[in-house]
C-alpha positions, 0 to 999 in steps of 0.5 A, a space after each residue: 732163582 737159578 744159577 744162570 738168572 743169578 750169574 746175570 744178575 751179578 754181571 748186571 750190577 758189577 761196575 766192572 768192565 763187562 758189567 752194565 753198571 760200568 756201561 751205565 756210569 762210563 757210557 753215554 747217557 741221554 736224557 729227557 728233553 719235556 721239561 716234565 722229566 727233568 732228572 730221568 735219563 736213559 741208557 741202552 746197554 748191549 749184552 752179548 748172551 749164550 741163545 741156548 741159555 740166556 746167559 748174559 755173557 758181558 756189556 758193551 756201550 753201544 759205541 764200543 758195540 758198534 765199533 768191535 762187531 767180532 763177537 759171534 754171540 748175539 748181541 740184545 739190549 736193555 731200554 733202561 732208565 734211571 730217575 733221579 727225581 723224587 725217589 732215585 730208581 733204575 728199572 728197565 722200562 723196555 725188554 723185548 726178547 731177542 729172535 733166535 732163542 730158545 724157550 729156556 733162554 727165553 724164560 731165564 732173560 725174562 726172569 733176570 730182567 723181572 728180579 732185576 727191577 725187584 731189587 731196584 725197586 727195594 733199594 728204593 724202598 729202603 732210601 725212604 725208609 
């Protein structure tokens, strides 16, 4: 894995202010109203990121997002969910790559958001287990 996938990676699951898991814990959350996903919500958190590179440089709720709008760097986000029923698991269930980037970011977004799943998914391995 290469510095820039992994410097993303820490930033997503930092719940400081600037991590995606703060977003995702102090933010607005909606959930699935078919009575058939019951214990599934979702989270859109924004990223600001370097366009050469892929490197994600912090998060924003979408409320804070809309609200500062001085940020020069692109903005991009994560379609997230978190299941909570059976066996609790948090993937990114959407990514589509953002315009405007070159192939190195490109690949390193990509990269980041397939180790990203991998681990949520071995975490939910191990609570079974």
């Amino acid at each position: 894995m290469n510095t820039i996938v992994s410097q993303n990676l820490e930033l997503m699951l930092s719940l400081e202010k600037g991590g995606m898991d703060y977003c995702i814990n102090f933010d607005t959350v909606y959930f699935d109203t078919n009575p058939e996903n019951k214990g599934i919500f979702y989270s859109y958190p924004q990223f600001y990121f370097n366009p050469k590179t892929g490197q994600i440089l912090y998060f924003e709720s979408l409320r804070e997002s809309l609200e500062s709008k001085k940020e020069t760097n692109p903005t991009h986000q994560f379609n997230l969910a978190v299941i909570l029923k059976d066996i609790p698991t948090q993937n990114i269930f959407k990514f589509i790559q953002p315009d405007n980037t070159t192939k190195e970011a490109k690949t390193n977004l990509k990269a980041t958001v397939e180790e990203y799943n991998r681990i949520q998914n071995q975490k939910s391995i191990e609570l079974i287990n």
